[in-house]
C-alpha positions as CSV (number, residue, x, y, z in Angstrom):
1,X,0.0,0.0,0.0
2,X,1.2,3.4,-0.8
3,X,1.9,6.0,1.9
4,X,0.0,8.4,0.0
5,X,-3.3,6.1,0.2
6,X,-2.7,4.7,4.1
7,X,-2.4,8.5,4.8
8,X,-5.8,8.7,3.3
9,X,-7.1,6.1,5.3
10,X,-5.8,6.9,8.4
11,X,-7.3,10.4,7.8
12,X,-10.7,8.8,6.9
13,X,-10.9,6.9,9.7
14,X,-9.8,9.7,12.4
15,X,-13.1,11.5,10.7
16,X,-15.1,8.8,11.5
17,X,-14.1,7.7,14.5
18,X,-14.4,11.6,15.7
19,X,-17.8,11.7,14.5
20,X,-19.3,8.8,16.3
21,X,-17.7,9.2,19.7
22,X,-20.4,11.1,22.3
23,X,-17.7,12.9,23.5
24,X,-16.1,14.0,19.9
25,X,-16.3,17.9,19.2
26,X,-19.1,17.9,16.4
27,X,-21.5,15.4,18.7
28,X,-20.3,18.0,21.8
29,X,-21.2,21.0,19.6
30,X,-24.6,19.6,18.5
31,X,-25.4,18.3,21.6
32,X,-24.9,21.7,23.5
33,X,-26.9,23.5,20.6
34,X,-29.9,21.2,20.8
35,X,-29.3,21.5,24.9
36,X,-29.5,17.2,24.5
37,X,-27.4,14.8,25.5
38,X,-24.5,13.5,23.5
39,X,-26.0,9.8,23.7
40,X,-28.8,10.7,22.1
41,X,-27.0,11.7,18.8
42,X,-24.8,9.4,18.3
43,X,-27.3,7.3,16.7
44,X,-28.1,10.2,14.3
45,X,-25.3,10.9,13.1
46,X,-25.4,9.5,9.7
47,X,-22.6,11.4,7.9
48,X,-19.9,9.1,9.9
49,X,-21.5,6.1,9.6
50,X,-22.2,6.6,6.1
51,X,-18.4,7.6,5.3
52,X,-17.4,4.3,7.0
53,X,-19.5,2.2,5.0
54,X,-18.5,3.5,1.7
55,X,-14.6,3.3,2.8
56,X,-15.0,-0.1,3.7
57,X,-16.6,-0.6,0.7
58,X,-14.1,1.1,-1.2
59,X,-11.7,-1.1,0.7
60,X,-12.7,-4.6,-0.2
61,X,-13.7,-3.6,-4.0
62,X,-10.1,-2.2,-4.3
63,X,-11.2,1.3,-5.4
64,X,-10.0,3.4,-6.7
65,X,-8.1,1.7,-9.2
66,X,-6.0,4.5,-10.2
67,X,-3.9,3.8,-7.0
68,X,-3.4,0.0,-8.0
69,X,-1.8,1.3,-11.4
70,X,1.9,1.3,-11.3
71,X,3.5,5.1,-11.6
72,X,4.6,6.2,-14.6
73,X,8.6,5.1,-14.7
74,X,10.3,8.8,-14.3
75,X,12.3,10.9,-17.0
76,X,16.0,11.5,-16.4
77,X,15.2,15.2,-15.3
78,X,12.6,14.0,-13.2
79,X,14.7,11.1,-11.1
80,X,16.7,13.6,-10.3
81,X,14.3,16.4,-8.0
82,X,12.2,13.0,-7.4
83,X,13.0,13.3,-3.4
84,X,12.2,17.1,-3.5
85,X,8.3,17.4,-4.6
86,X,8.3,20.5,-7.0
87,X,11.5,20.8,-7.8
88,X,12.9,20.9,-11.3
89,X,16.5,20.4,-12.1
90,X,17.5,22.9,-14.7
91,X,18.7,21.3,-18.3
């Protein structure tokens, strides 16, 4: 797996795993707007449950493909900055 996409999932899942928890800040927030108690929302609170079924989903059918695709094999110029991100060397 590629750091870029583990990144990703490690990112996904902090947003879910914020937004289900009573005491997370957006089921705090919404709790102390609606003056009702965290426990209550947490079963409401669709967005997180939603964006864990679809990465799970997104898991097990491999998606998106364009991340199982090999990279591109790099240009002389290129190999050269390729361990400084946008960075040219000059020809």
């Amino acid at each position: 797996m590629s750091p870029a996409r583990s990144a990703s999932l490690l990112d996904i899942f902090a947003c879910v795993t914020q937004s289900v928890l009573p005491y997370g800040a957006q089921i705090l927030l919404a709790a102390s707007i609606a003056r009702t108690s965290p426990l209550e929302l947490v079963g409401q609170v669709h967005y997180g449950w939603l964006l864990a079924l679809v990465t799970l989903a997104s898991i097990a059918l491999g998606l998106p493909r364009s991340a199982l695709r090999p990279a591109l094999p790099l240009r002389p110029a290129d190999r050269e900055s390729a361990d400084f991100p946008g960075t040219r060397s000059c020809p």
